[in-house]
Biopython code that builds the backbone (N, CA, C, O; Angstrom):
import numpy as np
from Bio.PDB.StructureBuilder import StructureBuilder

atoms = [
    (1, "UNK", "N", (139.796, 12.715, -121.439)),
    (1, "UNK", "CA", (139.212, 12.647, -120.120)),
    (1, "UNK", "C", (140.001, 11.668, -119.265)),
    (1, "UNK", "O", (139.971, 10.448, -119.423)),
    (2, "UNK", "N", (140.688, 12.293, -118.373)),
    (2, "UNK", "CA", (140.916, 11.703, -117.135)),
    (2, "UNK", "C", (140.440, 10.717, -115.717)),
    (2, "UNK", "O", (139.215, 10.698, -115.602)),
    (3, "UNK", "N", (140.971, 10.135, -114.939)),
    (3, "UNK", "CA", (140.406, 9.755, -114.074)),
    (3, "UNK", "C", (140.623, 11.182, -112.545)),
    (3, "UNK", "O", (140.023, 11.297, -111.475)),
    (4, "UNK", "N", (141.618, 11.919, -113.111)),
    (4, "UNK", "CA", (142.070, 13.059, -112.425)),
    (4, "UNK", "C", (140.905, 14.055, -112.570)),
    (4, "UNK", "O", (140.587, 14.737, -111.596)),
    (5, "UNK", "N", (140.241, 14.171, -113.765)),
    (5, "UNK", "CA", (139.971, 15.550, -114.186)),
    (5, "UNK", "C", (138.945, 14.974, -113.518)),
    (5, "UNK", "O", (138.271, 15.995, -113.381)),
    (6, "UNK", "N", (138.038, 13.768, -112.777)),
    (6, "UNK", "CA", (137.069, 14.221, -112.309)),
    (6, "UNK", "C", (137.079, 13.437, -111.010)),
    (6, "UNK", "O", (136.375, 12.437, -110.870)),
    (7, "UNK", "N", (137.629, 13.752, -110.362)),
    (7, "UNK", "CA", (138.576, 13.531, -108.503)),
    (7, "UNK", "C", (136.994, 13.740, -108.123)),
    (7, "UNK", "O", (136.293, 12.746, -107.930)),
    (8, "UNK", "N", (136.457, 15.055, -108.021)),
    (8, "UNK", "CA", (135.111, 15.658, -107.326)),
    (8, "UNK", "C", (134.238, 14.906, -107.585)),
    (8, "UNK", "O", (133.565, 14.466, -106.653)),
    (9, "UNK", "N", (133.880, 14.399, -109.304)),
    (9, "UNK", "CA", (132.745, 13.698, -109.141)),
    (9, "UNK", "C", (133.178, 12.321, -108.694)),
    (9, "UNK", "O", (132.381, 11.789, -107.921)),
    (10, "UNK", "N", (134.287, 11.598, -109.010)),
    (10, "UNK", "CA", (133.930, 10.497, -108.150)),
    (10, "UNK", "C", (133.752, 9.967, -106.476)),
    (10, "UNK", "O", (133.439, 8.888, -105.972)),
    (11, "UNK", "N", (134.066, 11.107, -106.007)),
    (11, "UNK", "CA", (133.909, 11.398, -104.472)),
    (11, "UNK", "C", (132.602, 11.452, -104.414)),
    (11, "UNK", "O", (132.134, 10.608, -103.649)),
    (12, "UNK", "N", (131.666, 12.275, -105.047)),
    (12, "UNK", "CA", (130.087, 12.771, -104.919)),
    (12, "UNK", "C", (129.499, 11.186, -105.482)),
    (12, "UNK", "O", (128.591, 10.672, -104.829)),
    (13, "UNK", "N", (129.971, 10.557, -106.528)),
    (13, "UNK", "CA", (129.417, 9.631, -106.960)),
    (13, "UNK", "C", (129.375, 8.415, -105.917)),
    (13, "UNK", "O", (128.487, 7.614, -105.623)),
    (14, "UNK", "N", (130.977, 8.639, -105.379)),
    (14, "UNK", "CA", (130.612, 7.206, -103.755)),
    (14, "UNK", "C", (130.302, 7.452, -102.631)),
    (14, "UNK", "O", (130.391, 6.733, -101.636)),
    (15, "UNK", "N", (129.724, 9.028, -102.791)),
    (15, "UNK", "CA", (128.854, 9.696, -101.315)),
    (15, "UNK", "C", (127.495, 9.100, -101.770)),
    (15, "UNK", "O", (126.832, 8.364, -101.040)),
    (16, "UNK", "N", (127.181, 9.409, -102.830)),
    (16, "UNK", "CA", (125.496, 9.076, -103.489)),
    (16, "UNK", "C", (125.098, 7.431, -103.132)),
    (16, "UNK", "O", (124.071, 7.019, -102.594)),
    (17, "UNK", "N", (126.098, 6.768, -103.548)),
    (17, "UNK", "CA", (126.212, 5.374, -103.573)),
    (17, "UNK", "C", (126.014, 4.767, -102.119)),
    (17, "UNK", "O", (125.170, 3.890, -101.937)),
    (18, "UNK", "N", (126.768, 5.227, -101.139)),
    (18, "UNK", "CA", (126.646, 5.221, -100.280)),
    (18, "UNK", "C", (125.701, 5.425, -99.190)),
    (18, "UNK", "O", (125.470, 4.778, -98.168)),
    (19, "UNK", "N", (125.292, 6.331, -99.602)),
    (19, "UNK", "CA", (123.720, 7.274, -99.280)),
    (19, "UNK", "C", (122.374, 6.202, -99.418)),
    (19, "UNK", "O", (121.630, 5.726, -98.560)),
    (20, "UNK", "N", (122.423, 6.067, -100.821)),
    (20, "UNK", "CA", (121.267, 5.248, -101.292)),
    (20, "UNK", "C", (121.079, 3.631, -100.933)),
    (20, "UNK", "O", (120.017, 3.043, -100.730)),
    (21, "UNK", "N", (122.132, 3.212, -100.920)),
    (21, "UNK", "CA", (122.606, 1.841, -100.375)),
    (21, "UNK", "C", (122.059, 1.889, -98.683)),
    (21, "UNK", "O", (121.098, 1.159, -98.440)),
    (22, "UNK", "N", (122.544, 2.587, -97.697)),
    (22, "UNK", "CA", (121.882, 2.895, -96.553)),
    (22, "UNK", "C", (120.603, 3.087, -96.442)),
    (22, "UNK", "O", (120.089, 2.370, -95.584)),
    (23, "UNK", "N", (119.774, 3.909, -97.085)),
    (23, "UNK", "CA", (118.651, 4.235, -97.400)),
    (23, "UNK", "C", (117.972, 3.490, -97.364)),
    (23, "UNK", "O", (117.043, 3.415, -96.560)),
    (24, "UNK", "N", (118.379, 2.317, -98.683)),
    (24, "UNK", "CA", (117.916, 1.259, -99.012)),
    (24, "UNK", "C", (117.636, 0.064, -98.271)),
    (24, "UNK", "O", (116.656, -0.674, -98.370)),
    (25, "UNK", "N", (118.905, -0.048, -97.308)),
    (25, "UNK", "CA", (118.459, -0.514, -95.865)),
    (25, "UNK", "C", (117.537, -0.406, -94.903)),
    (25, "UNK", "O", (116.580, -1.062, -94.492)),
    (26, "UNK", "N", (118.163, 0.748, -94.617)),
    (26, "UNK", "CA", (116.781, 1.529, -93.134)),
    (26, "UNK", "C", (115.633, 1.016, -93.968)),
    (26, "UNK", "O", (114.673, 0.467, -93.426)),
    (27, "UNK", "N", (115.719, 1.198, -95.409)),
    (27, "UNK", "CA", (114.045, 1.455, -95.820)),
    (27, "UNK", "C", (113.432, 0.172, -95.317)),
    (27, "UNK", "O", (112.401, 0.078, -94.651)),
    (28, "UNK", "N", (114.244, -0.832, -95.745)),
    (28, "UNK", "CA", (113.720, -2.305, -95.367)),
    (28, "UNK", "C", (113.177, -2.869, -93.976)),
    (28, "UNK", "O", (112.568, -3.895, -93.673)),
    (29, "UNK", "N", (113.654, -1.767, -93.254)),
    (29, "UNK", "CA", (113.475, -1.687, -92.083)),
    (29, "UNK", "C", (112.414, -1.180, -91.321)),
    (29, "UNK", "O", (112.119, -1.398, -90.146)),
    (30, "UNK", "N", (111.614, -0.104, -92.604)),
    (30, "UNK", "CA", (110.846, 0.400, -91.664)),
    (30, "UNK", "C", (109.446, 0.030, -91.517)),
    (30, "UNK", "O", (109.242, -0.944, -92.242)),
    (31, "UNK", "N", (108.482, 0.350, -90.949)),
    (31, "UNK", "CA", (107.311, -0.457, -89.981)),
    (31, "UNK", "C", (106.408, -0.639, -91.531)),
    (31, "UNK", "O", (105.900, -1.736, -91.763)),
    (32, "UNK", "N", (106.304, 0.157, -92.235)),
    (32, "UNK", "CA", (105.148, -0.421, -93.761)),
    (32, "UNK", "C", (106.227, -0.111, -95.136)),
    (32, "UNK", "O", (106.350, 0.954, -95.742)),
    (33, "UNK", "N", (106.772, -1.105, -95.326)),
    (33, "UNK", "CA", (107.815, -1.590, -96.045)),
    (33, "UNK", "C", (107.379, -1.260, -97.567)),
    (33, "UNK", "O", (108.198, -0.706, -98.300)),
    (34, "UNK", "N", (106.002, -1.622, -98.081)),
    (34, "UNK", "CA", (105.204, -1.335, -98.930)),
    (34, "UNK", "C", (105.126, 0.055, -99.651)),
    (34, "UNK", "O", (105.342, 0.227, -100.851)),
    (35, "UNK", "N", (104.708, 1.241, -98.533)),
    (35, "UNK", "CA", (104.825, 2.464, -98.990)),
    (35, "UNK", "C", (106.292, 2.921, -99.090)),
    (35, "UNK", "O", (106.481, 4.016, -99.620)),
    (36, "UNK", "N", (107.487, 2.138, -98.595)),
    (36, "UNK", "CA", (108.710, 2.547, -98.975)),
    (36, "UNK", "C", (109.082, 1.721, -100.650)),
    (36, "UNK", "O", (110.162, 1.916, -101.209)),
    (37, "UNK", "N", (108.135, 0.940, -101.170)),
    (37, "UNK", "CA", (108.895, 0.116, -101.831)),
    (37, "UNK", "C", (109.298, 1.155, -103.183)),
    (37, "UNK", "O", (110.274, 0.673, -103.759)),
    (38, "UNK", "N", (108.939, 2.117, -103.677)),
    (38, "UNK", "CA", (109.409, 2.867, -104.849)),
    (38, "UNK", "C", (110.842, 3.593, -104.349)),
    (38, "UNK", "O", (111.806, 3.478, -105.106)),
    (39, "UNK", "N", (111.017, 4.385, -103.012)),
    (39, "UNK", "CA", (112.147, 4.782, -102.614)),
    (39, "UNK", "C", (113.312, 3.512, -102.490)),
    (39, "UNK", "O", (114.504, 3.795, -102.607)),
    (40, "UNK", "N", (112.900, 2.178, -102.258)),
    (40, "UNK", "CA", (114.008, 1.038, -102.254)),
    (40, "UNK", "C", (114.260, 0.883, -103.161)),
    (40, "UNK", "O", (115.442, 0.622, -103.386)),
    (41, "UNK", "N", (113.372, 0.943, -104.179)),
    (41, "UNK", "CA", (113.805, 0.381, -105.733)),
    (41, "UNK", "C", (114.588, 1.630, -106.385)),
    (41, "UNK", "O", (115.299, 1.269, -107.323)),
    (42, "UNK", "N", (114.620, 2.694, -106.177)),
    (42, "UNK", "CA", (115.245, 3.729, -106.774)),
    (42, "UNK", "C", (116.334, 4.149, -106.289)),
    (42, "UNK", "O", (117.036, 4.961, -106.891)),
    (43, "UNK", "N", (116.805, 3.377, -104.471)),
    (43, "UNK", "CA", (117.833, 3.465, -103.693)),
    (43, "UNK", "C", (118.715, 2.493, -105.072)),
    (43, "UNK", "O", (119.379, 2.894, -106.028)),
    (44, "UNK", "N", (118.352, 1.139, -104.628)),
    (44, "UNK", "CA", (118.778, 0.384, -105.858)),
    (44, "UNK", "C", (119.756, 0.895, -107.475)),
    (44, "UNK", "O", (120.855, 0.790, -108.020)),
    (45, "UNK", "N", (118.563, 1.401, -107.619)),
    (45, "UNK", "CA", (118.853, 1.974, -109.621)),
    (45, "UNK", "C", (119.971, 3.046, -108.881)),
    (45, "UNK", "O", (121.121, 2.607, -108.867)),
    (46, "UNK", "N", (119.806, 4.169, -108.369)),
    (46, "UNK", "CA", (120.673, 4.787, -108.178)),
    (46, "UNK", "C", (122.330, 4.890, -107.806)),
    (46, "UNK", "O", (123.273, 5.608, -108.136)),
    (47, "UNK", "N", (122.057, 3.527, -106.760)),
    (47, "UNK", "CA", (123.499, 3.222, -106.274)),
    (47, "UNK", "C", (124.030, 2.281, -107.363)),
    (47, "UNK", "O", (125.225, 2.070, -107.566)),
    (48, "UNK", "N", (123.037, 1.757, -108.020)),
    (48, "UNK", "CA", (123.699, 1.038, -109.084)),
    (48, "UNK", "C", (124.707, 1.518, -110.353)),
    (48, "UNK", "O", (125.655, 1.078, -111.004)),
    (49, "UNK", "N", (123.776, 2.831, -110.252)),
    (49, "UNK", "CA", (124.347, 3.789, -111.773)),
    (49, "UNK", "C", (125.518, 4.396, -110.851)),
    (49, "UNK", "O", (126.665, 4.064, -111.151)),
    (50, "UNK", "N", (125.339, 5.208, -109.820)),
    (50, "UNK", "CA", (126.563, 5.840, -109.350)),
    (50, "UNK", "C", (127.552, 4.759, -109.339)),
    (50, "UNK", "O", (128.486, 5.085, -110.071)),
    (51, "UNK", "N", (127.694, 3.843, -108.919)),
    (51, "UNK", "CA", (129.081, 2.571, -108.867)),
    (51, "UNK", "C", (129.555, 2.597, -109.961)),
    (51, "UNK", "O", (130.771, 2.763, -110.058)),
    (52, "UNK", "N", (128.600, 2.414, -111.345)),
    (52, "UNK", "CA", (128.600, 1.853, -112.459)),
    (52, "UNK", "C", (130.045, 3.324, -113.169)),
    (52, "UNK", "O", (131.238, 3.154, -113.422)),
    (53, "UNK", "N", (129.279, 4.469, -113.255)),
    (53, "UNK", "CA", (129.755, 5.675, -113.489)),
    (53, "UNK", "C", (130.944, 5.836, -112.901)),
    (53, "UNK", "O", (131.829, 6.294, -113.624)),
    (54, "UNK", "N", (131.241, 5.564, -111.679)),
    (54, "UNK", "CA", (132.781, 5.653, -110.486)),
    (54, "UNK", "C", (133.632, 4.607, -111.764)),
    (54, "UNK", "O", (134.668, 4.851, -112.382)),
    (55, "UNK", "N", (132.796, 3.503, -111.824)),
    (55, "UNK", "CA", (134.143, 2.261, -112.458)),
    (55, "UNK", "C", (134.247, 3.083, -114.125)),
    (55, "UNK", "O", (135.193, 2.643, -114.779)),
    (56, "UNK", "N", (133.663, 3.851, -114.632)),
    (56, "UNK", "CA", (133.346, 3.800, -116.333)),
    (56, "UNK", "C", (134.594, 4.808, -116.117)),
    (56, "UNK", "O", (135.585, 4.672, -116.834)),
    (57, "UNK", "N", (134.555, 5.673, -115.271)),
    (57, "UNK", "CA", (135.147, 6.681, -115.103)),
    (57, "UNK", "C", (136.436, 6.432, -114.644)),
    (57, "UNK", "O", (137.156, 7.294, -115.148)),
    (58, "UNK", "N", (137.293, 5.448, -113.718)),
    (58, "UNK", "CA", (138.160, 4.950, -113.586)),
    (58, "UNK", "C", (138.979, 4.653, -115.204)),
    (58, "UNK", "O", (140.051, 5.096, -115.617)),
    (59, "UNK", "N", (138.305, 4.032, -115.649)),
    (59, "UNK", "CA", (139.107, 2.678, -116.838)),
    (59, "UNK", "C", (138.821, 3.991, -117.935)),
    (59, "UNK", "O", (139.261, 3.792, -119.068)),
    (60, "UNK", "N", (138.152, 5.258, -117.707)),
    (60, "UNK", "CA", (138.779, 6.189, -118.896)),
    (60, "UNK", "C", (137.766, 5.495, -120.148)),
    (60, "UNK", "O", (138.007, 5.193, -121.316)),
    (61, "UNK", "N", (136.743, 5.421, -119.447)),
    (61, "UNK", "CA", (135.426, 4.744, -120.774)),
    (61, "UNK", "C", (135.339, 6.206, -121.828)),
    (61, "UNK", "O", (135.390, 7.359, -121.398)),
    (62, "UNK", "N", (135.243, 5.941, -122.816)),
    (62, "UNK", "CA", (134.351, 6.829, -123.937)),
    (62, "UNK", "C", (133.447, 7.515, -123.983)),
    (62, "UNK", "O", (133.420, 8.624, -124.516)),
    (63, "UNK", "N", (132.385, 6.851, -123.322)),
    (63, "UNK", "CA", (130.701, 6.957, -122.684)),
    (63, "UNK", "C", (130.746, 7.703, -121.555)),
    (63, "UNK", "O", (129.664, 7.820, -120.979)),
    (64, "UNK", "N", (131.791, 8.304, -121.017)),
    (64, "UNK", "CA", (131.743, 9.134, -119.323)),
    (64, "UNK", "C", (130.703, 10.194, -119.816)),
    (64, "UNK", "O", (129.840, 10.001, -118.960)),
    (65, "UNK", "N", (130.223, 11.136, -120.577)),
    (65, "UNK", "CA", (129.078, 12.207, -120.744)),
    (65, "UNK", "C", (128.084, 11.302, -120.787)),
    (65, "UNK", "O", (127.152, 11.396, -119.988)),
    (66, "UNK", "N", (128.138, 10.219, -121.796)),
    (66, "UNK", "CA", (126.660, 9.675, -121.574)),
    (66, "UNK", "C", (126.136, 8.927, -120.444)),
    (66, "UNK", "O", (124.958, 8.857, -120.091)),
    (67, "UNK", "N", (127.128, 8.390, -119.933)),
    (67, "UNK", "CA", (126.745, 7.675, -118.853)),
    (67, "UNK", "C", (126.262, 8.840, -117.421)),
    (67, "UNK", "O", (125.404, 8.393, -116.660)),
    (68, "UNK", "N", (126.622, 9.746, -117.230)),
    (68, "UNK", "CA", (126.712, 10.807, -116.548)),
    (68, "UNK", "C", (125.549, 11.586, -116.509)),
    (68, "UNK", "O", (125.294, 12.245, -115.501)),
    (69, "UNK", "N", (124.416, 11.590, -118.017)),
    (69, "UNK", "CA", (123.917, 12.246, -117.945)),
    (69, "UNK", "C", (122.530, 11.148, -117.895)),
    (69, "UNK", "O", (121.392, 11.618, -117.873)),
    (70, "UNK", "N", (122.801, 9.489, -117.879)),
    (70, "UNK", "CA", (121.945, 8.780, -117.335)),
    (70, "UNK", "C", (121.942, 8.567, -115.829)),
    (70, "UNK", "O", (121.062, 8.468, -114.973)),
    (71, "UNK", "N", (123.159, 8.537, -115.841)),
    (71, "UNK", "CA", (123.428, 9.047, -114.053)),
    (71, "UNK", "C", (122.343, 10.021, -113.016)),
    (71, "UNK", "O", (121.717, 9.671, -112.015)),
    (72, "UNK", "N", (122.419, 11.432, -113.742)),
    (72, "UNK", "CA", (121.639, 12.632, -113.663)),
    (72, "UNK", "C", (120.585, 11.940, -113.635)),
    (72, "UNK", "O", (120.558, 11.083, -112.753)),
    (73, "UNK", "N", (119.740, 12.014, -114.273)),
    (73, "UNK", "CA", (118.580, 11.656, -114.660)),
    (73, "UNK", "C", (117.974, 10.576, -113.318)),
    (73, "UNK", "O", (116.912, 10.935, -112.811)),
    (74, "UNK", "N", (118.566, 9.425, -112.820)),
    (74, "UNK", "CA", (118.521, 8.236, -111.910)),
    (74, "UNK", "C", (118.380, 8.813, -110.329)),
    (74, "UNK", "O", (117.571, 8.390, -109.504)),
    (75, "UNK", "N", (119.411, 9.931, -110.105)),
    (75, "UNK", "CA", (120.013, 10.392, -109.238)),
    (75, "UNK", "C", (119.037, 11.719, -108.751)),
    (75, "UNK", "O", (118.962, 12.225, -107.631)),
    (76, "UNK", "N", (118.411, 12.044, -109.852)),
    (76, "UNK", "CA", (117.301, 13.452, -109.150)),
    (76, "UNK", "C", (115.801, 12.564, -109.166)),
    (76, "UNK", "O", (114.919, 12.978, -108.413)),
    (77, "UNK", "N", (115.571, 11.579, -109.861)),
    (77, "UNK", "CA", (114.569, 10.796, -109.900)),
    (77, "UNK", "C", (114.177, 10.139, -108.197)),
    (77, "UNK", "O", (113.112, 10.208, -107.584)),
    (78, "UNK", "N", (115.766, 9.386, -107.702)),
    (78, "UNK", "CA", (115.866, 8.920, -106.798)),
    (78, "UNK", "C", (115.675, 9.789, -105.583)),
    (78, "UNK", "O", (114.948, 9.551, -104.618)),
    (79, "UNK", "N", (116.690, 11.163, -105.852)),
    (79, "UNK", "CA", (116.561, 12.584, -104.597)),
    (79, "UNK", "C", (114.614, 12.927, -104.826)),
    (79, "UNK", "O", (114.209, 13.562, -103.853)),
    (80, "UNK", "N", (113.894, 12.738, -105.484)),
    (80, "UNK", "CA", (112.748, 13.532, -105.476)),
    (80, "UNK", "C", (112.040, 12.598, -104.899)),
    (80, "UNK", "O", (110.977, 13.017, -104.441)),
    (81, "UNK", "N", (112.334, 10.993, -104.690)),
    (81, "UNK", "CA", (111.384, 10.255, -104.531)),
    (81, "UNK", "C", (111.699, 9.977, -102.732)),
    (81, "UNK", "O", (110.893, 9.330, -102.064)),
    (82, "UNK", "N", (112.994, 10.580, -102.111)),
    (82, "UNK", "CA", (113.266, 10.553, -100.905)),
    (82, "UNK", "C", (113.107, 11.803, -100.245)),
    (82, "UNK", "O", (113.191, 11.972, -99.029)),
    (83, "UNK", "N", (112.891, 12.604, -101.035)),
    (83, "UNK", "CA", (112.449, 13.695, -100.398)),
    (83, "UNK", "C", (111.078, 13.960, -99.822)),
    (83, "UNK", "O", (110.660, 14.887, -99.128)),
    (84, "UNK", "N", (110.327, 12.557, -100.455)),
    (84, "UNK", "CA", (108.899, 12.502, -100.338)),
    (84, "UNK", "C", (108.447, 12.216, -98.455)),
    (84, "UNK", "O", (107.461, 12.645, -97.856)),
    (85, "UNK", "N", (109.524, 11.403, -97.959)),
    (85, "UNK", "CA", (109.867, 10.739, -96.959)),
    (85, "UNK", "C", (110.721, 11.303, -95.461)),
    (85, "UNK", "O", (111.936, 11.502, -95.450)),
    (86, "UNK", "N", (110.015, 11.459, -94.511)),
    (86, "UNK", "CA", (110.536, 12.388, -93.646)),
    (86, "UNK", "C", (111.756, 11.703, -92.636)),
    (86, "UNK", "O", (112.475, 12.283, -91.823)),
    (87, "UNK", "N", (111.696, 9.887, -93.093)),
    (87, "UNK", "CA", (112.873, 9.354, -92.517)),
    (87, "UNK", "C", (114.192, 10.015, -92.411)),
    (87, "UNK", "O", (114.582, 10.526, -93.462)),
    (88, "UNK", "N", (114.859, 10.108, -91.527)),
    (88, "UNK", "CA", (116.162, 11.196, -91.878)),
    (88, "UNK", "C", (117.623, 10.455, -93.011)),
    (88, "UNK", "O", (118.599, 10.954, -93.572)),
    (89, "UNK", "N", (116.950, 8.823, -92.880)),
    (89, "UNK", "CA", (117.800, 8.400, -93.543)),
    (89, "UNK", "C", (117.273, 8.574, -95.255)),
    (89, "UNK", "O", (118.196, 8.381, -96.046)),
    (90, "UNK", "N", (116.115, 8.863, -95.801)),
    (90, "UNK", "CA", (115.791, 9.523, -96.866)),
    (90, "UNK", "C", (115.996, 10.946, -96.820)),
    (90, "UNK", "O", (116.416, 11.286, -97.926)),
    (91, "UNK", "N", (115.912, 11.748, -96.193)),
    (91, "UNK", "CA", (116.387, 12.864, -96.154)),
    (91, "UNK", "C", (117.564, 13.483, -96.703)),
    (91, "UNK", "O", (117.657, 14.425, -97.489)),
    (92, "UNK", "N", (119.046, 12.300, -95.763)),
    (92, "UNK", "CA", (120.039, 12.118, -95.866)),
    (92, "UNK", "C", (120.365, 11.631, -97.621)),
    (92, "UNK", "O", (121.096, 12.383, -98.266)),
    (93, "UNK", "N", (120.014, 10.861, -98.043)),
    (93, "UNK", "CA", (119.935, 10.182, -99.547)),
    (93, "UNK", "C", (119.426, 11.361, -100.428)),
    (93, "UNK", "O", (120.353, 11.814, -101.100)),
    (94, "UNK", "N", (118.363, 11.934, -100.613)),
    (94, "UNK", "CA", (117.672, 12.812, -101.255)),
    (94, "UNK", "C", (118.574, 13.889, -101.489)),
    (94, "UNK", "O", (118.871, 14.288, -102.614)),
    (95, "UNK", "N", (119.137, 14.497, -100.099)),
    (95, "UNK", "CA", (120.710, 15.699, -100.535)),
    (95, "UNK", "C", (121.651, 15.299, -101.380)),
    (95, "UNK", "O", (122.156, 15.993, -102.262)),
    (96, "UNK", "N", (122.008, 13.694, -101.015)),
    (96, "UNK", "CA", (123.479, 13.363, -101.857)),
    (96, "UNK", "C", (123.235, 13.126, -102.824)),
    (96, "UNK", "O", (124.123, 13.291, -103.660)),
    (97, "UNK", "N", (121.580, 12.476, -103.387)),
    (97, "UNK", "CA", (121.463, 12.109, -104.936)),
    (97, "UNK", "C", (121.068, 13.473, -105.781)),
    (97, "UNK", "O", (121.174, 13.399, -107.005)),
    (98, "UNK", "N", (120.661, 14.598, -105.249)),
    (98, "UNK", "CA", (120.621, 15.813, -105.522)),
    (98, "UNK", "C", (121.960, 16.424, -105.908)),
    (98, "UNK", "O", (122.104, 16.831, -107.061)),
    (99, "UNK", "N", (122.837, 16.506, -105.124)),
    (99, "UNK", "CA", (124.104, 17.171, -105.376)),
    (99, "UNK", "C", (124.405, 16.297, -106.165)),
    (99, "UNK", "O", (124.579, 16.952, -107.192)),
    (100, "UNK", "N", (124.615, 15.139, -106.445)),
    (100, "UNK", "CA", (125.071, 13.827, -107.046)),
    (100, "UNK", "C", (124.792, 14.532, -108.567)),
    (100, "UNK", "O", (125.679, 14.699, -109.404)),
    (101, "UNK", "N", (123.393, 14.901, -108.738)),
    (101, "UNK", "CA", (122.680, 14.470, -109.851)),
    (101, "UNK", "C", (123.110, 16.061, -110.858)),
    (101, "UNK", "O", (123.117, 16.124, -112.087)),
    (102, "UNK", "N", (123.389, 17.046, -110.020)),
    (102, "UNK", "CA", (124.010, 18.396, -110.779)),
    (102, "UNK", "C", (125.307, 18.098, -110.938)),
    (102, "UNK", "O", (125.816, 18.553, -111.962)),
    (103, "UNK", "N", (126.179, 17.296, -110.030)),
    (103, "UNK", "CA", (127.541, 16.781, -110.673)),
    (103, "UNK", "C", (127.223, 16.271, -111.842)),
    (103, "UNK", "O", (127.627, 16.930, -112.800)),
    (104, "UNK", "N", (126.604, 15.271, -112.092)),
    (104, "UNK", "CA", (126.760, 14.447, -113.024)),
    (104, "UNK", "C", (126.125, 15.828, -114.301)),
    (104, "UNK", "O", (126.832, 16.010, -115.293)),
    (105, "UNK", "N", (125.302, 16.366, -114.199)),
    (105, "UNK", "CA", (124.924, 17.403, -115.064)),
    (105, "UNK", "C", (125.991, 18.099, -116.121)),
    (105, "UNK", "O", (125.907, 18.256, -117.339)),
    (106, "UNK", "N", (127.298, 18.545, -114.930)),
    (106, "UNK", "CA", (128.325, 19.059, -115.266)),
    (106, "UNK", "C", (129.365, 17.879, -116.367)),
    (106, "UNK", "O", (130.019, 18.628, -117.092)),
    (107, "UNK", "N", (129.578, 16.962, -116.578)),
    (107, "UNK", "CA", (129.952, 16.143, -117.128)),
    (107, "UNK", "C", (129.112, 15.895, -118.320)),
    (107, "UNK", "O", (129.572, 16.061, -119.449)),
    (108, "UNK", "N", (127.934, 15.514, -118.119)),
    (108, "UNK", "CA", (127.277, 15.619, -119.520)),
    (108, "UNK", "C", (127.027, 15.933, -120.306)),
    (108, "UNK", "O", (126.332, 15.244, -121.053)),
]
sb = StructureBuilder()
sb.init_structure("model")
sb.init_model(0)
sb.init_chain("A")
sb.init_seg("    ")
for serial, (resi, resn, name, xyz) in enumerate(atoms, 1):
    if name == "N":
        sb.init_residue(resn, " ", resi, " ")
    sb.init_atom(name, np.array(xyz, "f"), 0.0, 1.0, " ", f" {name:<3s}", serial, name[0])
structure = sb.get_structure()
């Protein structure tokens, strides 16, 4: 396994990252902070694992399926819990950790 052979997912992985990290912002932002607090915390876990997965995947780790398919798992957890949310900046997050989360599928 390459850092070549997976060009696509690490693009999707620092769209996701990206996504959720923003998210995670606005969320902080918005007027009852409280009912956002499960979508912040999962903005969190998510952008955490996607970064984590981009670097494992760089340095040619061993663990790229397993990590990938904890990835998955973080990443549709996170898309289902922003989808709950009609903010457009959850909206926005919920697509990329979705697509995110069938990339990572494919790897695992």
């Amino acid at each position: 396994m390459t850092q070549h052979t997976h060009t696509e997912l690490l693009e999707t992985l620092h769209e996701c990252m990206t996504a959720c990290n923003h998210c995670f912002d606005a969320c902080l932002g918005e007027e009852d902070v409280k009912m956002m607090s499960a979508c912040i915390r999962l903005d969190r876990e998510c952008a955490d694992m996607c970064n984590y997965l981009e670097n494992a995947i760089t340095r040619n780790s061993p663990f790229v399926a397993e990590l990938a398919a904890a990835c998955a798992k973080i990443c549709e957890a996170c898309g289902n819990e922003c989808k709950k949310h009609e903010h457009e900046h959850c909206q926005r997050c919920a697509e990329a950790c979705l697509k995110c989360a069938e990339a990572c599928k494919k790897v695992a």
